[in-house]
C-alpha positions in Angstrom: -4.1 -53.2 -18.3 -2.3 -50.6 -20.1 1.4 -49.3 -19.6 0.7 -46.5 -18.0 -2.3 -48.0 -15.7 0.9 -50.6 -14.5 3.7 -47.9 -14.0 1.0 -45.3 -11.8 0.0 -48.1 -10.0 4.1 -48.4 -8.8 3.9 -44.4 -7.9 2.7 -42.2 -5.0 -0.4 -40.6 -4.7 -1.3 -37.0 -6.5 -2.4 -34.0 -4.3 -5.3 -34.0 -2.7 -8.0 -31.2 -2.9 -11.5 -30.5 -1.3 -14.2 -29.1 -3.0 -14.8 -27.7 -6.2 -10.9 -28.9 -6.8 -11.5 -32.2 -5.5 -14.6 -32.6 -7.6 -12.6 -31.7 -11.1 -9.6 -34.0 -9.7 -11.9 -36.5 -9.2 -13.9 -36.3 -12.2 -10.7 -37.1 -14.7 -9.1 -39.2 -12.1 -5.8 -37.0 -11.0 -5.1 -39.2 -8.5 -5.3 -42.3 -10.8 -2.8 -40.8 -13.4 -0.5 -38.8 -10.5 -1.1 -35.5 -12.4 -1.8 -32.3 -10.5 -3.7 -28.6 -11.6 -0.4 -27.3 -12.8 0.9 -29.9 -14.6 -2.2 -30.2 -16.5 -2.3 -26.8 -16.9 0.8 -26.5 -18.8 0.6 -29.2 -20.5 -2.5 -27.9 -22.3 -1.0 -24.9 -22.2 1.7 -26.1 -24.2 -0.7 -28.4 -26.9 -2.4 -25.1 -28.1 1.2 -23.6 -28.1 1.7 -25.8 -30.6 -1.5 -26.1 -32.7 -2.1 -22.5 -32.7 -1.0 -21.8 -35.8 -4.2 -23.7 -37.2 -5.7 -20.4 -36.7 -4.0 -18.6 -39.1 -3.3 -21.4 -41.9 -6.7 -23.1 -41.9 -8.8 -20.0 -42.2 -6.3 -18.7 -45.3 -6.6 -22.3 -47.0 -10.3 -22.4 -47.2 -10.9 -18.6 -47.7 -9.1 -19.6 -51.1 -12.6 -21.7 -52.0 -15.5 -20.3 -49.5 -16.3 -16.9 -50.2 -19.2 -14.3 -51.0 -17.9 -12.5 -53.6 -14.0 -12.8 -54.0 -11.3 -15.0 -51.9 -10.8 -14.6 -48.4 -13.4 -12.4 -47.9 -15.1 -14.4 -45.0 -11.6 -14.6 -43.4 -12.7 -13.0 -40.1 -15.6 -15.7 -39.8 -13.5 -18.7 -41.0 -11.2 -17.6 -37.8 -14.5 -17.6 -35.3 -15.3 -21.1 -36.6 -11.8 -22.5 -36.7 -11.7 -21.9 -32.8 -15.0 -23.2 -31.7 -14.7 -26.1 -33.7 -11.4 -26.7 -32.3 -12.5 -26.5 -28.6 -16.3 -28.0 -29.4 -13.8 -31.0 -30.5 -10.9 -30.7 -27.7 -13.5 -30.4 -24.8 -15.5 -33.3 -25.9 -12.1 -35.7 -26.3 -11.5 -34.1 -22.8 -14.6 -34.6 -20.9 -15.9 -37.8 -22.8 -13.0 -39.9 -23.5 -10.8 -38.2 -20.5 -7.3 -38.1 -22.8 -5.0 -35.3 -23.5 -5.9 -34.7 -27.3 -6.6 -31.7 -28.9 -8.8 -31.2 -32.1 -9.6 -28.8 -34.6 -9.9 -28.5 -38.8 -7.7 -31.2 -40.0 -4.5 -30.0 -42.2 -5.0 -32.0 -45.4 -8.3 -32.6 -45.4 -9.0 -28.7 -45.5 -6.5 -28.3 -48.5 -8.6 -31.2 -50.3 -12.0 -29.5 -49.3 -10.6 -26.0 -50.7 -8.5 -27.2 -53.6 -9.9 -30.4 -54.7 -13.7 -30.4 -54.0 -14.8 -26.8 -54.3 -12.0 -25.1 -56.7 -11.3 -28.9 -59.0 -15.1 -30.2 -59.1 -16.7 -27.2 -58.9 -19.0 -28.1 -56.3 -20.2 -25.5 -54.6 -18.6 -24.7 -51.3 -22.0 -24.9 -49.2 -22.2 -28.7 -50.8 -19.2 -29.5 -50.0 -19.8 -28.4 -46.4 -22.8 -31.1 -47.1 -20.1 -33.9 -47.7 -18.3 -33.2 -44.3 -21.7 -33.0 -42.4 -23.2 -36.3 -43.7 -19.1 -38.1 -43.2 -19.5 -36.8 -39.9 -23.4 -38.1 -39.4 -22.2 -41.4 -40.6 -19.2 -41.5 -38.1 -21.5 -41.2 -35.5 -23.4 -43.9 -36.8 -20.1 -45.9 -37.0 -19.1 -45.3 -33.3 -22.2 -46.2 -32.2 -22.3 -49.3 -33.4 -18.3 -50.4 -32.7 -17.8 -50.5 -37.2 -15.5 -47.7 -37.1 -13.0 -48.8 -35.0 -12.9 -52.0 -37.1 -13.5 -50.9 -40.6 -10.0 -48.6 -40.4 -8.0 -52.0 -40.4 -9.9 -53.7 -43.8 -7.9 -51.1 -45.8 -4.7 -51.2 -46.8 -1.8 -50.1 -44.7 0.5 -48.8 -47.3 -2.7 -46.9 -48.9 -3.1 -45.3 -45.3 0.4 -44.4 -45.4 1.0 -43.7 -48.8 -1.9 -41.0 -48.4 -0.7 -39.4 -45.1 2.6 -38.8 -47.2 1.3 -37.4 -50.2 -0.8 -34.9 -48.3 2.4 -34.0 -46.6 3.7 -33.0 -49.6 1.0 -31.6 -50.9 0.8 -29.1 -48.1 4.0 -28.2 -48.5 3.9 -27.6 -52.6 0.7 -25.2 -51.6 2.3 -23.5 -49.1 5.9 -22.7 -51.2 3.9 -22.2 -54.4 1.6 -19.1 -53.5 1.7 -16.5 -55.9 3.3 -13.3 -54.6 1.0 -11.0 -56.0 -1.7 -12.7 -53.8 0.6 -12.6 -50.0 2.4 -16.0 -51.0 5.5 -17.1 -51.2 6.5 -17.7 -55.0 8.9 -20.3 -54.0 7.6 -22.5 -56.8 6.2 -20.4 -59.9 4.7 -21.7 -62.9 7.2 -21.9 -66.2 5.6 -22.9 -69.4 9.0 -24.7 -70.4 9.6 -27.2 -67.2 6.0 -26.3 -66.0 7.2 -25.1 -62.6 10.6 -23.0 -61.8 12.5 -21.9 -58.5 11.2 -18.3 -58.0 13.3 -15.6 -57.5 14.7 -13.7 -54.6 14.3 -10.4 -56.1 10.3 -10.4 -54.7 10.3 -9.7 -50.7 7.8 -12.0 -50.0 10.2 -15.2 -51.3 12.9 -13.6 -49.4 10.9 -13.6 -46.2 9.4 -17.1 -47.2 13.0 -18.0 -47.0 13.5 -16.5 -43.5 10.6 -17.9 -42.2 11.7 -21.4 -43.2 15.1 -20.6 -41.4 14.1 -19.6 -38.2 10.7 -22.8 -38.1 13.4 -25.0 -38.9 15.7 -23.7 -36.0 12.8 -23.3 -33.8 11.8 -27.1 -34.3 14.8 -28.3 -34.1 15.7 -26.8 -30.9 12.2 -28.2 -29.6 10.8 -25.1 -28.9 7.1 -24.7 -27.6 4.9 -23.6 -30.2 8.0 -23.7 -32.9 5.5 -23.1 -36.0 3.4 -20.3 -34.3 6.0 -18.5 -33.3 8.1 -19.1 -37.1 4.5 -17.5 -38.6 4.8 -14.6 -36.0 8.4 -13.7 -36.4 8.0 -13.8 -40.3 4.9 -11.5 -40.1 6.1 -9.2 -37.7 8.9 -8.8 -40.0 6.9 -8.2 -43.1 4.6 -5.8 -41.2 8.2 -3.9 -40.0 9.4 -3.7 -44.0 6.2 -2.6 -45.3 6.2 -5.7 -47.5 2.4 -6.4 -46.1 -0.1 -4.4 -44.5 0.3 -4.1 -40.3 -3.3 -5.3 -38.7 -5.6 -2.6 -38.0 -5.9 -3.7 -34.1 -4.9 -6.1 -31.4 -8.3 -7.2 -30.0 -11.9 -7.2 -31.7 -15.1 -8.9 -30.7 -15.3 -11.8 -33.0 -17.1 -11.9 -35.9 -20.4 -14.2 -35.9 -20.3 -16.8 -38.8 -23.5 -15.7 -40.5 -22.9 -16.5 -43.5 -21.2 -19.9 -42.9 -23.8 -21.2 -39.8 -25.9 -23.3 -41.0 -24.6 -23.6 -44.6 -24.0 -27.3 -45.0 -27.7 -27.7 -44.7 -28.4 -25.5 -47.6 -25.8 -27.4 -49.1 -27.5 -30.9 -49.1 -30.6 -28.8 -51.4 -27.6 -28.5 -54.1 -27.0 -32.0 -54.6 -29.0 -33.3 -57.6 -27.6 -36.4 -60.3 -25.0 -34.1 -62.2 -22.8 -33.8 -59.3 -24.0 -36.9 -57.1 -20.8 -39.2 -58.1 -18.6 -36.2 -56.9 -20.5 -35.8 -53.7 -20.3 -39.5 -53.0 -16.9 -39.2 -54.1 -15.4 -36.4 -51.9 -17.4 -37.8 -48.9 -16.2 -41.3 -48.9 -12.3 -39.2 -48.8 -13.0 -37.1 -46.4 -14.3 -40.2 -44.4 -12.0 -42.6 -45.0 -8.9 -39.7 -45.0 -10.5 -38.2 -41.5 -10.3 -41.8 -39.9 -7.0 -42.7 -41.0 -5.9 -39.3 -39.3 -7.7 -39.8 -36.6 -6.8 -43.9 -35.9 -2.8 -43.2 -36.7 -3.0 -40.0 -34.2 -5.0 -41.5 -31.4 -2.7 -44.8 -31.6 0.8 -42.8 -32.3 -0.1 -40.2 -29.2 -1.3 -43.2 -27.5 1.8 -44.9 -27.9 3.8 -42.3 -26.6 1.6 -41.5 -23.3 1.7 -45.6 -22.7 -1.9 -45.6 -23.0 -1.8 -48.5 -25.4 -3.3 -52.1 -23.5 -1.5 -55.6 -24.3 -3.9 -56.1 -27.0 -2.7 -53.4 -28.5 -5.8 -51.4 -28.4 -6.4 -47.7 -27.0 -8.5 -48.1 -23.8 -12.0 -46.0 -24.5 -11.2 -46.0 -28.4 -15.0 -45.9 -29.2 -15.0 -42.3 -26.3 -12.3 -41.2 -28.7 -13.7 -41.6 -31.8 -17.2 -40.1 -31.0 -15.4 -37.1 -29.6 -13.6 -36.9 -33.5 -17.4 -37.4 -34.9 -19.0 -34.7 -32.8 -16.2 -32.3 -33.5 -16.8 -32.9 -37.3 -20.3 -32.9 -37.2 -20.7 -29.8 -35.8 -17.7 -28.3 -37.6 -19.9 -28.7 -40.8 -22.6 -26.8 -39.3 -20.6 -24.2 -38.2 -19.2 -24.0 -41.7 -15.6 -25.4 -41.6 -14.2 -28.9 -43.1 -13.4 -31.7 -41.3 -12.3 -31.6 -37.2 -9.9 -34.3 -36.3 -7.7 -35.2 -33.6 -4.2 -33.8 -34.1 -0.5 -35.4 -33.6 0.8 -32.1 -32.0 -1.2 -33.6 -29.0 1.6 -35.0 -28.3 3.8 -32.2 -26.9 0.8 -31.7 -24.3 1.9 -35.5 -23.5 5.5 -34.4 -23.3 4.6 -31.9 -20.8 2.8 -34.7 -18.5 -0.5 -34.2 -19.4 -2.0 -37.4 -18.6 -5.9 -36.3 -18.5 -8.9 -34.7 -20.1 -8.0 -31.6 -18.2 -5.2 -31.0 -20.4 -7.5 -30.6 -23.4 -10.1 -28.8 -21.3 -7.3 -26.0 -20.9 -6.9 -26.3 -24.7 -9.8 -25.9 -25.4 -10.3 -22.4 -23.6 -7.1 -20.9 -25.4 -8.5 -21.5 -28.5 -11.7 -19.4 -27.6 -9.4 -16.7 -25.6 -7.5 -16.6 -28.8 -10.6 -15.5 -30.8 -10.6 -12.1 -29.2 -7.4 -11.4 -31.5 -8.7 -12.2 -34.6 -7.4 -8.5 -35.9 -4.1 -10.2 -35.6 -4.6 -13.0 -37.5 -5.9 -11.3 -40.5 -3.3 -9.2 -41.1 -0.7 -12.6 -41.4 0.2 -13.4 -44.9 0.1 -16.2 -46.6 4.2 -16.0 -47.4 4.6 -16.2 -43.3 2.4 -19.8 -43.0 4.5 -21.3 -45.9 7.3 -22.5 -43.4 4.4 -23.9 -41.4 3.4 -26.0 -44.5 6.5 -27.1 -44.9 7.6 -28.3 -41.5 4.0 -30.1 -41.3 4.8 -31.3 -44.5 8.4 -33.3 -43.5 6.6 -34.4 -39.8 3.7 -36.3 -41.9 7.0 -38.0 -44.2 7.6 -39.8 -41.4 4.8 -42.9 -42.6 7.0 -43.4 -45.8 8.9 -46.0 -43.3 5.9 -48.0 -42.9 5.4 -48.8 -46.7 7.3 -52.2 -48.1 8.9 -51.1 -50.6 9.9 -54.4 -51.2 6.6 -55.5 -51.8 6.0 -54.5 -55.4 2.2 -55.0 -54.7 2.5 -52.6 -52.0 4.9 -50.1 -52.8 3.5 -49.3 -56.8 -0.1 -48.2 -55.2 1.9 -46.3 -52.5 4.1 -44.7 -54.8 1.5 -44.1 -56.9 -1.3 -42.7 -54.2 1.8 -40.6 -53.1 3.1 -38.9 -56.5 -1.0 -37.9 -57.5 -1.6 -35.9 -54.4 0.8 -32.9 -55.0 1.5 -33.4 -58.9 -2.4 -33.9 -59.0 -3.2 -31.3 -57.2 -5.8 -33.5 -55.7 -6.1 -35.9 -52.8 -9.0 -37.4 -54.1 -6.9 -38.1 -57.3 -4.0 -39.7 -55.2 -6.2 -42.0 -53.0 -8.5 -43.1 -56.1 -5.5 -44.0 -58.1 -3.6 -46.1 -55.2 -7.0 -48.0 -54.3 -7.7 -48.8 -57.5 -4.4 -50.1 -58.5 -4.1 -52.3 -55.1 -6.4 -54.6 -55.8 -5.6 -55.2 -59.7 -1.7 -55.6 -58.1 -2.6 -58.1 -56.2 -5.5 -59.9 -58.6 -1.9 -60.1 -61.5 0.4 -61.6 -58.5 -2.2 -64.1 -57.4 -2.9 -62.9 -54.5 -6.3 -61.7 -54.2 -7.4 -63.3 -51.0 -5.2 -60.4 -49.5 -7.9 -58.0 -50.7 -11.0 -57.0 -48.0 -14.0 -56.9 -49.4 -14.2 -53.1 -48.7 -10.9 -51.9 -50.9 -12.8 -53.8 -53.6 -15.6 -51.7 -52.6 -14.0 -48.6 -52.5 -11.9 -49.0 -55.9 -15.4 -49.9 -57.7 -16.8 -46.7 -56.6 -13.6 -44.6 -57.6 -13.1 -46.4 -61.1 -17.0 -45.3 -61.2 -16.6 -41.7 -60.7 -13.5 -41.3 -63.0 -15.9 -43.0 -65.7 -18.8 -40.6 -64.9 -16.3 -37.5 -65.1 -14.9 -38.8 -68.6 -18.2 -39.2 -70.4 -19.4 -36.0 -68.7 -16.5 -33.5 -69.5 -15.3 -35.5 -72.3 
């Protein structure tokens, strides 16, 4: 029994309602949990609050990569998708596994699908679509059959960590390094001599940047609902006030159908052929093994805090959970978007008393209310997401702790897995390099019985591919 299923058990009973009420309030068991309408209500109120901003930062991330004819050009449509992914995802977690967790395009993974896959291997954008449809094909299969809740704990911890860390990092050197003649920050710029430079407060953007960071920091700290949206609204409104970016053209719009990303990641699979198969199976085993990190530390971490968490240590319906994560991805792909996954800003929902799959029901329709303003959400610059990035960035730091760093054997993968990501500009690069190293650490200390079988798997396959890329480029 879990904590929570002991401490209810101890409390008087929820409201009680009669008919179509009654039937919803029985269906995720209000009475069970001692939850009401309006505390459920809020509380998913208060979980899109704070995941919002995924609707202005995804779509600009991955409009760098997938485009028609020049970046951010399918902007509008990326925005559609982003939200019905996100509540195809959220209303699954709610009405399958009944918990309070919201989903949508995973912040890291869509940096590595833009930045890594499509603009580093030049594989085409449709392809790698391809890569997130097939991971989330296979984590179906893996649900189904009870592997993937098992497989997670074969690899390394400090690897899981280590990689949770670096992408932290690497969303916040993306988000402070945007070029300002492009909407970005230019808190970072390039310098031939010490090959990157503080940038200079003499370009409004940086200036704003700067702002923006102030006022998300103050926000957060303070505990504010919805701290990061509302640090990317100030700092546009702002920029739209000064001139310093184009004002949006309207408030509300009828969203734009995806054509031209529905249905891509099929046409995708046609452009795999043997040149680029190794990078394929490449950026498919990170975006599956990166996604169900994510995914296990979030569900186990929100868990956790809602005292969902059994004696055994296990999350009660885990398997409910993770097929709601797979669906979400699955048909994420086909609506033309990278990977969906469960997200740790869940937990404010939590905060709020959301107990039950009605929270993430109530989630899930904000994020296809929101869709009527995409108008809005074009018009935000990429200089007013960067303190987004940032605080994203120090809140996934946080798994640094759980890396022995007096461990040698550990901490030199980790380190290593960690400084790759950002100064690599790759995730793929990070993770390859910190599995590869684990097991050859552990093989020169003697002790290789501490390896699974599948990190020897997985470092095979890696040392492969960077093999395959050095006699192909070299």
């Amino acid at each position: 029994m879990s904590n929570i299923e002991k401490e209810l058990q101890q409390q008087p009973h929820a409201p009680t309602y009669t008919g179509w009420a009654a039937a919803i309030a029985q269906y995720f068991k209000f009475d069970f949990y001692q939850t009401n309408f309006r505390v459920e209500t809020v509380a998913g109120l208060t979980t899109f609050m704070t995941m919002a901003y995924i609707l202005v930062v995804h779509p600009l991330i991955l409009s760098d990569a997938v485009f028609l004819n020049q970046p951010k050009d399918l902007f509008a449509e990326l925005v559609v998708v982003t939200g019905i992914s996100a509540a195809i995802g959220t209303m699954c977690m709610g009405l399958i596994a009944n918990y309070p967790f919201a989903l949508a395009p995973g912040m890291g993974t869509n940096a590595f699908f833009a930045y890594s896959v499509v603009l580093g291997l030049k594989i085409d954008w449709r392809t790698a679509l391809a890569c997130v449809l097939v991971e989330g094909l296979i984590f179906v299969g893996l649900t189904l059959t009870d592997i993937r809740r098992h497989l997670v704990t074969a690899v390394p911890n400090s690897i899981k960590a280590a990689t949770t860390v670096g992408i932290g990092m690497f969303l916040a050197y993306i988000g402070l390094s945007g070029a300002v003649k492009v909407g970005g920050a230019g808190l970072i710029v390039a310098n031939e001599v010490t090959k990157t430079s503080f940038g200079s407060f003499r370009e409004p953007a940086t200036l704003l940047a700067t702002f923006g960071i102030f006022i998300s920091v103050m926000f957060i700290i303070r505990r504010v609902k919805g701290a990061l949206l509302w640090g990317i609204a100030g700092t546009a409104i702002l920029g739209w006030m000064l001139g310093v970016t184009p004002a949006p053209n309207g408030i509300a719009a009828i969203p734009t159908f995806p054509s031209h990303l529905f249905g891509q990641a099929f046409v995708g699979l046609s452009g795999v052929n043997a040149s680029n198969f190794i990078d394929f199976l490449a950026a498919m085993l990170v975006f599956l093994f990166v996604d169900m990190f994510d995914t296990i530390g979030t569900l186990s971490g929100v868990g956790t805090q809602a005292g969902y968490i059994d004696e055994n240590g296990e999350l009660p319906r885990a398997n409910q959970a993770l097929m709601a994560d797979a669906i979400g991805t699955t048909l994420g792909a086909i609506l033309g978007t990278s990977t969906v996954t469960t997200f740790a800003e869940s937990a404010a929902g939590v905060a709020e008393g959301g107990r039950t799959g009605f929270t993430a029901v109530i989630a899930a329709i904000m994020f296809l209310v929101a869709l009527l303003f995409v108008p809005i959400f074009e018009a935000i610059p990429a200089f007013a997401t960067a303190p987004a990035l940032l605080i994203v960035g120090v809140l996934m730091m946080s798994s640094i702790t759980s890396i022995n760093w007096d461990d040698l054997t550990e901490a030199i993968p980790a380190f290593v897995t960690i400084f790759f990501i950002p100064l690599g500009f790759s995730i793929a690069a990070g993770l390859s390099a910190g599995l590869i190293l684990y097991p050859f650490a552990k093989l020169v200390k003697g002790r290789s019985s501490e390896v699974s079988v599948v990190t020897w798997i997985l470092a095979a396959i890696f040392i492969a591919r960077f093999v395959f890329q050095t006699f192909r480029f070299g």
